[in-house]
C-alpha positions in Angstrom: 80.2 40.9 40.0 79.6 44.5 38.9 80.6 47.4 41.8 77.7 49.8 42.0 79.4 53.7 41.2 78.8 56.1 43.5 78.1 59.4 43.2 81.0 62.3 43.4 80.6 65.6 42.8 81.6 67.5 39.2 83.9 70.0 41.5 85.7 67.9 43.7 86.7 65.3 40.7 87.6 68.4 39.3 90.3 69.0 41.9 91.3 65.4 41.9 92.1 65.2 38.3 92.9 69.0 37.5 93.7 71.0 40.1 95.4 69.2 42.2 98.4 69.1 39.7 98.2 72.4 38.0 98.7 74.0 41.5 101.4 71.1 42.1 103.1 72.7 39.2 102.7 76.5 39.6 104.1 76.2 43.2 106.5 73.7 42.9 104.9 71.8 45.6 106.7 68.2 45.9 104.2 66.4 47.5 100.7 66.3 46.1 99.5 66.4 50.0 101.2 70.1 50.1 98.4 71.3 47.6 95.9 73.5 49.1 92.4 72.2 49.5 89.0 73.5 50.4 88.4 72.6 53.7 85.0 73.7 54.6 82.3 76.4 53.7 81.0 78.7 56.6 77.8 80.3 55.9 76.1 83.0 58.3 73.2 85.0 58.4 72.8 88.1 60.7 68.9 88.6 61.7 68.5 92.2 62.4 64.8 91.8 63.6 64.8 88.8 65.7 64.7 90.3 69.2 61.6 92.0 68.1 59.7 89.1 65.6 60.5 85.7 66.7 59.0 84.1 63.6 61.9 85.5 61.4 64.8 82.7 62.7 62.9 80.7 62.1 62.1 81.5 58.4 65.9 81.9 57.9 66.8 78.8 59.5 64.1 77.0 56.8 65.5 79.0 53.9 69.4 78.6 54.5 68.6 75.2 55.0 66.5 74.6 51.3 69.5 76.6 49.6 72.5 74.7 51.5 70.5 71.0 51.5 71.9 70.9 55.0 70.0 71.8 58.4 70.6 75.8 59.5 71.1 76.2 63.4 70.5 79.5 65.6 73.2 81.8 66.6 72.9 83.0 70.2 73.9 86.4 71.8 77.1 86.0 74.1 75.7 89.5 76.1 73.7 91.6 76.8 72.9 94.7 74.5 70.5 97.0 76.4 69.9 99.7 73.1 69.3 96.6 70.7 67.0 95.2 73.6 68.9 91.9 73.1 69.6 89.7 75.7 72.4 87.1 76.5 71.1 84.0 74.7 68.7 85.2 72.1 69.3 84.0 68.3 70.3 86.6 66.3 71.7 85.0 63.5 71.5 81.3 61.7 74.9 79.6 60.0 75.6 76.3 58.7 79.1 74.9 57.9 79.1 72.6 54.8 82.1 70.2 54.6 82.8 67.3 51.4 80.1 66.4 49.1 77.6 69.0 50.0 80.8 71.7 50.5 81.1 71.0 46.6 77.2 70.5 45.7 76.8 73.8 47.0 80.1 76.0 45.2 78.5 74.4 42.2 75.2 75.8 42.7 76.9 79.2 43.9 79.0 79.3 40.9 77.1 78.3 37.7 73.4 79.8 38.8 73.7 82.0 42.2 76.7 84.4 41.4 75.2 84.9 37.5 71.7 86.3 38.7 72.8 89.2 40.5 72.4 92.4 39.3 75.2 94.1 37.2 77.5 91.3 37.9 80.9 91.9 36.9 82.8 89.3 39.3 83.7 89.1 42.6 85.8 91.2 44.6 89.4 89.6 45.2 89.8 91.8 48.6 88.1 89.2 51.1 91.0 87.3 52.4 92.2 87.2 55.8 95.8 86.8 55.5 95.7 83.2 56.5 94.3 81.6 53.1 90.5 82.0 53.9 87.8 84.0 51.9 84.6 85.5 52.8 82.4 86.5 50.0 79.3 88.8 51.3 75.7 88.5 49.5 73.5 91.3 49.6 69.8 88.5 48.5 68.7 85.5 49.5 67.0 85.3 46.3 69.9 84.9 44.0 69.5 81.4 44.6 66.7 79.5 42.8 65.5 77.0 45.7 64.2 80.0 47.2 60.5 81.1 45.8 60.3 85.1 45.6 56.7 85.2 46.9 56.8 83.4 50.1 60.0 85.3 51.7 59.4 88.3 54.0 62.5 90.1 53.9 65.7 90.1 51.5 68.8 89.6 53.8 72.6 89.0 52.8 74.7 86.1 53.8 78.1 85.8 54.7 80.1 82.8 53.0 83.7 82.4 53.8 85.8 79.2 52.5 87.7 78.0 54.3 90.8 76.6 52.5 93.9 75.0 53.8 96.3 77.1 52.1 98.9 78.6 53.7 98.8 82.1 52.2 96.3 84.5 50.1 98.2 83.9 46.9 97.9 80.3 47.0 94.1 80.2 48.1 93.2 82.9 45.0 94.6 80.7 43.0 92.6 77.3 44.3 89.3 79.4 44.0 90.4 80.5 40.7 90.7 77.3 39.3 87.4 76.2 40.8 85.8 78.8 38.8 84.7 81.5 41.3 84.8 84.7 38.9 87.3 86.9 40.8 87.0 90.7 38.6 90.5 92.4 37.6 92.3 89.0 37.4 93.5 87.5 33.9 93.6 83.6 33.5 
């Protein structure tokens, strides 16, 4: 009787196999359950125009959802801003959280093909961490990534992705990112 193999991810074998133990060794960890993992990704998009044209949530809703693979919700106001004519309740943002399979689908995608088309690339900067082991990496385009056609988008907007690692500080979750390839600038291997 022949088990049928599933399908897992290039990255997070990657941990299993790799990185796992060389962060095990670099920090002297003496369990393996001590190591730091990627949790989560976090993805948000601010709409600037939304109180005014209602069609664009939903357009960014549709194209975070074709990059990510995983259905975008609305972000509502909490208040009531009377200069932005916003009103408690109206969407001015979209974000998705990605978690396992598609959490690693997607850093794979971000990594090999998003991060390489932008513009005088020369890595990422190393000063997004929040003191508590997360990162949060800001996008300028949409269009770096290839699931979204040039010609049918109305208006380039940034994104906000922050990983959310279970490290404990931002030395150890560098380090994790590091080893899963995200090209940090002014760091040597």
């Amino acid at each position: 009787m022949a088990t049928a193999k599933t399908y897992v991810p290039r990255l997070k074998s990657k941990y299993k196999e790799e990185i796992r133990t060389n962060l095990k060794d670099k920090f002297q960890y003496k369990s393996v359950m001590q190591v730091p993992k990627l949790e989560k990704i976090a993805i948000n998009q601010g709409v600037g125009g939304a109180t005014t044209d209602k069609k664009l949530i939903e357009q960014t809703i549709n194209e975070l959802s074709t990059i990510t693979g995983q259905q975008a919700v609305s972000s509502k106001s909490k208040k009531d801003i009377s200069n932005f004519k916003l009103r408690k309740g109206m969407p001015v943002g979209v974000r998705v959280t990605l978690r396992d399979n598609n959490m690693y689908e997607f850093l794979d995608r971000l990594i090999a093909v998003a991060l390489p088309r932008i513009r005088d690339f020369k890595g990422i900067n190393d000063k997004g961490f929040d003191g508590r082991g997360n990162y949060t990496l800001g996008i300028t385009e949409q269009i770096i990534f290839p699931e979204i056609n040039i010609d049918k988008i109305n208006k380039i907007q940034g994104m906000d992705i922050t990983f959310v690692t279970s490290a404990n500080n931002d030395v150890e979750a560098l380090e994790l990112l590091k080893e899963f390839g995200l090209p940090f600038k002014n760091q040597n291997k």
